[in-house]
C-alpha positions in Angstrom: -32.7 -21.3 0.4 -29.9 -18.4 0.7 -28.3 -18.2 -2.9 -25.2 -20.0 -3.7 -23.8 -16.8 -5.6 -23.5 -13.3 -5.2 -23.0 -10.7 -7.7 -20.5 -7.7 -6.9 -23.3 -5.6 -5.3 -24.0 -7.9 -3.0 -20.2 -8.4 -1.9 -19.9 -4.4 -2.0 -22.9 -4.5 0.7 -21.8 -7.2 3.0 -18.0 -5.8 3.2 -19.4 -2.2 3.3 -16.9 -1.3 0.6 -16.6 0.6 -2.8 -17.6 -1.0 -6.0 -14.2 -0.4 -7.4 -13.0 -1.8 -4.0 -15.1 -5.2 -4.6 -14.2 -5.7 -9.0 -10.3 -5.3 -7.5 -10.6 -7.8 -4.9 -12.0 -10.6 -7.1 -9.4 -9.0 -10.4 -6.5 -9.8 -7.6 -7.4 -13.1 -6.8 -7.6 -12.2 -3.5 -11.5 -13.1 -3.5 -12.3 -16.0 -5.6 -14.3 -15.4 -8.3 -15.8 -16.5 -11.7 -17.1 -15.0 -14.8 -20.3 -16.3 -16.0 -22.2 -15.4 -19.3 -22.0 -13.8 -22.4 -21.5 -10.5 -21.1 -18.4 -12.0 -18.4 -20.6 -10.5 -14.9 -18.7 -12.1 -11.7 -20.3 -14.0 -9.0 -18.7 -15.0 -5.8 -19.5 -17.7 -4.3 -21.4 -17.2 -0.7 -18.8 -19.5 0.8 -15.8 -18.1 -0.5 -16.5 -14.5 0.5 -17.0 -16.3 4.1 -13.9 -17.8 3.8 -12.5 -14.6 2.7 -13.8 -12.9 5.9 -12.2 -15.6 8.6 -8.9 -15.1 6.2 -8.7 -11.4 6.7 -10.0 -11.7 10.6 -6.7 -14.3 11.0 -4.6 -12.1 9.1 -6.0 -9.3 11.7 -5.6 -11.1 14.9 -1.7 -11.7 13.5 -1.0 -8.5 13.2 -2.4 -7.7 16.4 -0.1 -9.9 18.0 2.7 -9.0 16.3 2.1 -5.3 16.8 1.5 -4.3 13.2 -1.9 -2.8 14.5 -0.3 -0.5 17.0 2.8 1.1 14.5 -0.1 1.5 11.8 -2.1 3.7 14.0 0.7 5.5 14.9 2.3 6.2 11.6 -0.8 7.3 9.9 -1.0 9.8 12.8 -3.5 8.4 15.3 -0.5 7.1 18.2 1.1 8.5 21.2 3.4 11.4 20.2 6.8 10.3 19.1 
């Protein structure tokens, strides 16, 4: 049976991200999180960082259609010549 909770590590490995990267995601809000023990460690739930995942691949595919995508490549230097 997979685990119902994660700690920060395993978040860190599964978004391929920093460990600062994962403790301000779940600070923000922006991944739900909870504290647990004496000690406060965070676990995230396996089915909210899923959720997370399809929210940031939505938020993707909008700014893809809107052409976000296109002007941030090109403004942090990797577009066409202006």
């Amino acid at each position: 049976m997979p685990a119902r909770f994660l700690t920060l590590a395993d978040v860190q490995e599964v978004l391929n991200i920093s460990a600062a990267q994962a403790y301000a995601l779940v600070r923000s809000g922006e991944l739900p999180a909870l504290q647990v023990g004496g000690r406060g460690v965070w676990r995230v739930e396996a089915t909210e960082l899923e959720a997370y995942i399809q929210r940031m691949y939505e938020q993707t595919r909008a700014r893809i259609s809107s052409g976000d995508v296109e002007r941030d490549a090109a403004d942090a230097g990797g577009g066409a010549a202006r």
